[in-house]
N, CA, C and O atoms as a DFTB+ gen file, in Angstrom:
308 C
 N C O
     1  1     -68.483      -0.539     -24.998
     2  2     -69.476      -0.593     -23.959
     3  2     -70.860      -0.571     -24.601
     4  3     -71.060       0.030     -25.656
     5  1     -71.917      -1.311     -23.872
     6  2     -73.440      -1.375     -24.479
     7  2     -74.194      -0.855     -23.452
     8  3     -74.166      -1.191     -22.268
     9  1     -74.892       0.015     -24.000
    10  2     -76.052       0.361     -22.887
    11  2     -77.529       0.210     -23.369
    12  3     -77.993       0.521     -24.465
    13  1     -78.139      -0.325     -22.319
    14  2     -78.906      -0.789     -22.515
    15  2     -80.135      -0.407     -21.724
    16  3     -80.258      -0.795     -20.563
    17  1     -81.413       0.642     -22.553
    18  2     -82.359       1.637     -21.347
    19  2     -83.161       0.206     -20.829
    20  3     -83.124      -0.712     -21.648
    21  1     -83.787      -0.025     -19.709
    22  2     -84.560      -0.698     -19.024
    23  2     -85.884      -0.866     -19.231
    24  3     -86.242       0.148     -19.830
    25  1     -86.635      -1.445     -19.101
    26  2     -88.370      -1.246     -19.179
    27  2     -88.367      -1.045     -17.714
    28  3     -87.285      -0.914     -17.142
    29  1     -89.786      -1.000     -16.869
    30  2     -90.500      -1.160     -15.868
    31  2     -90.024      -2.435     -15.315
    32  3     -89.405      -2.580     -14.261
    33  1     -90.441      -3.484     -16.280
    34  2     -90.028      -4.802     -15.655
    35  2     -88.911      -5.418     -15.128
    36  3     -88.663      -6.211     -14.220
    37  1     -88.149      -4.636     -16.219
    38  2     -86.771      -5.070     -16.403
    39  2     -86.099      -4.566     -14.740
    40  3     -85.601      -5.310     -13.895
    41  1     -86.347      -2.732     -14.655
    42  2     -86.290      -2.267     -13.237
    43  2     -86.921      -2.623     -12.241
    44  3     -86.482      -2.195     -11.173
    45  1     -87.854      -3.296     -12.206
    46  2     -88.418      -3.950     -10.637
    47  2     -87.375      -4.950     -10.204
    48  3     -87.057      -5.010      -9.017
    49  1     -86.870      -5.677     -11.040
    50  2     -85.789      -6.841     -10.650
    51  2     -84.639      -6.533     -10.159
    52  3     -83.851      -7.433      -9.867
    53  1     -84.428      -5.650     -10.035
    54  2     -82.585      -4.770      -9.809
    55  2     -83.252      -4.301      -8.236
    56  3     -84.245      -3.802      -7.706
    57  1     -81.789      -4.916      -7.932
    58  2     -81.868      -4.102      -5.984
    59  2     -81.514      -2.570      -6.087
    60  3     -80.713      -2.182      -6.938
    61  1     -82.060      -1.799      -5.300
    62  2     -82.016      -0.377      -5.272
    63  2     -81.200      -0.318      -3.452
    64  3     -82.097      -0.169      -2.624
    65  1     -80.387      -0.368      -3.074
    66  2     -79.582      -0.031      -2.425
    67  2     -78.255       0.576      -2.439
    68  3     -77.499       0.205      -3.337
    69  1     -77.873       1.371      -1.671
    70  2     -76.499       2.075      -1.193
    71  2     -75.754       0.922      -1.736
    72  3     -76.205      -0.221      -1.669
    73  1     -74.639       1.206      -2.261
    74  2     -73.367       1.223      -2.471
    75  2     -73.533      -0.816      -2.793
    76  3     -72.777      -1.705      -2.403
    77  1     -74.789      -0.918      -3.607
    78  2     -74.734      -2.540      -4.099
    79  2     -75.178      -2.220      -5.714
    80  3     -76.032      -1.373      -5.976
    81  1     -74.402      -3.102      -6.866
    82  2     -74.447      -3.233      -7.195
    83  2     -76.178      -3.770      -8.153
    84  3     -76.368      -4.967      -8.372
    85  1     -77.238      -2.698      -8.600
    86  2     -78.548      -3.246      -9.198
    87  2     -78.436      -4.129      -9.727
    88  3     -79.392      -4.891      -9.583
    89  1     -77.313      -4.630     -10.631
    90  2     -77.469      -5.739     -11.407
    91  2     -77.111      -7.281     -10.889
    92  3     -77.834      -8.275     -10.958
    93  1     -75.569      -7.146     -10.271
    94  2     -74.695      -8.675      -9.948
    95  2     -75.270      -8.420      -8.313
    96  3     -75.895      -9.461      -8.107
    97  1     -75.357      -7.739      -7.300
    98  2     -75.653      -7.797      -6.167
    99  2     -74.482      -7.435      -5.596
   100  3     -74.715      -6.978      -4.477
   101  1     -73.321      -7.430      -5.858
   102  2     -72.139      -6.793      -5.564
   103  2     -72.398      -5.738      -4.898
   104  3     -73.131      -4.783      -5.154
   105  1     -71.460      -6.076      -3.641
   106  2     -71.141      -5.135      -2.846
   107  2     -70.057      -4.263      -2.806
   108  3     -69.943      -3.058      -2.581
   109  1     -69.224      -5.242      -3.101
   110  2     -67.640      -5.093      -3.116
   111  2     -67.431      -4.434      -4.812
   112  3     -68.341      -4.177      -5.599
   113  1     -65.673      -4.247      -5.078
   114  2     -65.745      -4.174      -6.158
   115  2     -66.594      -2.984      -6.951
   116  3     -66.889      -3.043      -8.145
   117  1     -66.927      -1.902      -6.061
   118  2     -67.671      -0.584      -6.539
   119  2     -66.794       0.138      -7.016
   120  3     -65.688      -0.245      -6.634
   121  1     -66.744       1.087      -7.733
   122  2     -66.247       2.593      -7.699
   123  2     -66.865       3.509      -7.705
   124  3     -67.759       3.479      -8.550
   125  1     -66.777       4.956      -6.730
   126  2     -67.279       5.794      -7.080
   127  2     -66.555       7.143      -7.686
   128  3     -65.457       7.590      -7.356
   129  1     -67.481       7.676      -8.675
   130  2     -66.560       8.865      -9.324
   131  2     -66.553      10.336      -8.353
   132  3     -67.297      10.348      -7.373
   133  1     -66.038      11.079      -8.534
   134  2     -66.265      12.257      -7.940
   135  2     -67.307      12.852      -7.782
   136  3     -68.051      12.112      -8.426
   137  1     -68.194      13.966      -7.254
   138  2     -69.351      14.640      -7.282
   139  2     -69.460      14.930      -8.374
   140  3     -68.528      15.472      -8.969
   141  1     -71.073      14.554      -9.182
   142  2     -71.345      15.330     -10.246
   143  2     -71.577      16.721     -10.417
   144  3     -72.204      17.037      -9.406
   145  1     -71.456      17.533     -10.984
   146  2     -72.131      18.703     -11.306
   147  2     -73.461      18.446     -11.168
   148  3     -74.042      17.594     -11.840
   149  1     -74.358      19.620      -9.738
   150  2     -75.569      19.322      -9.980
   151  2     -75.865      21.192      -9.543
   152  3     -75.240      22.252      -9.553
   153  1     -77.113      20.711      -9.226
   154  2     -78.165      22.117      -8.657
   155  2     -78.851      21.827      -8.227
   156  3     -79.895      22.076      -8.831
   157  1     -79.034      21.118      -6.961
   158  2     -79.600      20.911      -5.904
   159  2     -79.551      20.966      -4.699
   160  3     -79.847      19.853      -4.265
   161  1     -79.364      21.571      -4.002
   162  2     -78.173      22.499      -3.010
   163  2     -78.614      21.259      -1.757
   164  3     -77.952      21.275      -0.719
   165  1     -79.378      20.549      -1.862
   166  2     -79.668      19.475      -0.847
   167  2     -79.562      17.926      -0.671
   168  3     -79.843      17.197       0.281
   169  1     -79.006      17.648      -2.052
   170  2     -78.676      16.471      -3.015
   171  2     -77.012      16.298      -3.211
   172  3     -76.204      17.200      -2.990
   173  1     -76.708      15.067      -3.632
   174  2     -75.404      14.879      -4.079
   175  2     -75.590      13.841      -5.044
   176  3     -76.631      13.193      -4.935
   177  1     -75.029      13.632      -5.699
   178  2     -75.122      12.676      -7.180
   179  2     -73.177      12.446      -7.576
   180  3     -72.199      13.193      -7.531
   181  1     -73.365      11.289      -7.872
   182  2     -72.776      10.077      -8.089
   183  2     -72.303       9.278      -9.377
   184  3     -73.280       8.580      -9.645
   185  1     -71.593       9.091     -10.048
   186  2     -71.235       8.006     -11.071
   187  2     -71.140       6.758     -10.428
   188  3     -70.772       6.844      -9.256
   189  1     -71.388       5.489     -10.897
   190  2     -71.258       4.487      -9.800
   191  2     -70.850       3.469     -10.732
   192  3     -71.549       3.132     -11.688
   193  1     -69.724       2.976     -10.463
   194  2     -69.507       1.792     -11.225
   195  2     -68.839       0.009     -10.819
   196  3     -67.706      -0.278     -10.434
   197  1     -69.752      -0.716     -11.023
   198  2     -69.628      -2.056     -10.427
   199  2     -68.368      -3.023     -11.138
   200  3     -68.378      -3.337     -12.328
   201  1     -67.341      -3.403     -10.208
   202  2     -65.719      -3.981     -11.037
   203  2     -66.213      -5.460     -11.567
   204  3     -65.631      -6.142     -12.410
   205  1     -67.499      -5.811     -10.829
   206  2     -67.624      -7.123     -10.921
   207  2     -68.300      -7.777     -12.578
   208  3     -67.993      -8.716     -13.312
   209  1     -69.158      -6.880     -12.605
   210  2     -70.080      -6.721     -14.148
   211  2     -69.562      -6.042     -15.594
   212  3     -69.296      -6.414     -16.737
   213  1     -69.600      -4.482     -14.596
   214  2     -69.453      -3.631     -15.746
   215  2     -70.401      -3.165     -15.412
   216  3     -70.049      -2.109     -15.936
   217  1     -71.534      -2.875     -14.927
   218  2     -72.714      -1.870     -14.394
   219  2     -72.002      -0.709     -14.276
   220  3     -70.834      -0.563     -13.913
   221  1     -72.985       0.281     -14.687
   222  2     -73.167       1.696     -14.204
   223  2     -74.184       2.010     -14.120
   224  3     -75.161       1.566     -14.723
   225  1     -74.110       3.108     -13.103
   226  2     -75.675       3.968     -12.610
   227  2     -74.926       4.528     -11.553
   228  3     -73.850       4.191     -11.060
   229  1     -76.167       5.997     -11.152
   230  2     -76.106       6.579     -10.865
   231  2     -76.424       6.778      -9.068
   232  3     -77.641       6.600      -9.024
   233  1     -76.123       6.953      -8.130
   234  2     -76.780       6.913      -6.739
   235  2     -76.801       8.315      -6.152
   236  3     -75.756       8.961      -6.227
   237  1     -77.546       8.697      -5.750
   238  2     -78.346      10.209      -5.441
   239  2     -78.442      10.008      -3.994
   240  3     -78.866       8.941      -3.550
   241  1     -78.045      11.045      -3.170
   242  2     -78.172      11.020      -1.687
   243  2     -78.766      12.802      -1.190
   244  3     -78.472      13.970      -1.444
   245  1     -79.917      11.891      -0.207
   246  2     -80.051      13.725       0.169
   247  2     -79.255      13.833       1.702
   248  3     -78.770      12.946       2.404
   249  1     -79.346      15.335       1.897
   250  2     -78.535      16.091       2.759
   251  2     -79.463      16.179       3.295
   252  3     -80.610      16.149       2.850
   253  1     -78.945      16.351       4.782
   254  2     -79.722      16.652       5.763
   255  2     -78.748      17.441       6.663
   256  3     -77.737      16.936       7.150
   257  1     -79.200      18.945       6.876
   258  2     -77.961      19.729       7.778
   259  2     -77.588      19.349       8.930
   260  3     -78.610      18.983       9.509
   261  1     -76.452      19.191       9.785
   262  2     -76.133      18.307      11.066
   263  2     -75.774      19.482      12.248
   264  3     -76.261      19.507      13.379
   265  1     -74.367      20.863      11.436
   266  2     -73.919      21.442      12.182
   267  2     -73.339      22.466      11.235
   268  3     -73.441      22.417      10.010
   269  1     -72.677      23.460      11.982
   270  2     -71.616      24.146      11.610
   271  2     -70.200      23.810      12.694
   272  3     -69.870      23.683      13.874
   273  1     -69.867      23.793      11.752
   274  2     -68.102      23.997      12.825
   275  2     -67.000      24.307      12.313
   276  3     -66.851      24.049      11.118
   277  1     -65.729      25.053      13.175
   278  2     -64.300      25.376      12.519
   279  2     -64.859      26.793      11.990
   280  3     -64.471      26.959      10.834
   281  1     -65.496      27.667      12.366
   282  2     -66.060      28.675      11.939
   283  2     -65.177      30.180      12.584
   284  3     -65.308      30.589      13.738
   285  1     -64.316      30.807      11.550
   286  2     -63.574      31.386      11.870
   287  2     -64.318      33.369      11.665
   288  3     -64.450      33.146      10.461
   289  1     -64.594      34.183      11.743
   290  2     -64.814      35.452      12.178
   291  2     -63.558      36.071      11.852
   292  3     -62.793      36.031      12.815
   293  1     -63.099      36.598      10.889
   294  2     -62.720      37.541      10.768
   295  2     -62.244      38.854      11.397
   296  3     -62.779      39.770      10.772
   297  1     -61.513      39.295      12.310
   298  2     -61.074      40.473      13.357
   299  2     -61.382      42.055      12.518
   300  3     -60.884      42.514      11.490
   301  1     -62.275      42.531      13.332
   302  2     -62.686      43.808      12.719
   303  2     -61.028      44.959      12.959
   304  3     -60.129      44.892      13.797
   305  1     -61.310      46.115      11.538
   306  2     -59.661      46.554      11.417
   307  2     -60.264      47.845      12.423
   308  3     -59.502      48.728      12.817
């Protein structure tokens, strides 16, 4: 595998969207890895890898709280 860091320029040209591919435009043909290890209690982070290229990168999503539910209480003894 080659990796290869980006300039400025190089990154303005790559699409920055959900679950597409920056480099081929690929939509399809993604994988995602499990949750990374992070510390951001409001964030989730991503391995992301494109079947079509060979791209990888990373996609970062924030949280936004919705609800609680299934919330069980404990019976006092």
């Amino acid at each position: 595998m080659i990796t290869v860091d980006l300039n400025l320029q190089e990154m303005s040209r790559l699409t920055q969207s959900k679950g597409v591919c920056p480099n081929c435009k690929a939509d399809s043909h993604i994988s995602y890895s499990k949750l990374k290890d992070q510390y951001d209690p409001d964030a989730v982070y991503f391995d992301v890898k494109c079947h079509n290229c060979g791209t990888t990168w990373d996609e970062h999503y924030s949280l936004v709280f919705f609800e609680q539910d299934n919330i069980q209480i404990p019976s006092e003894k």
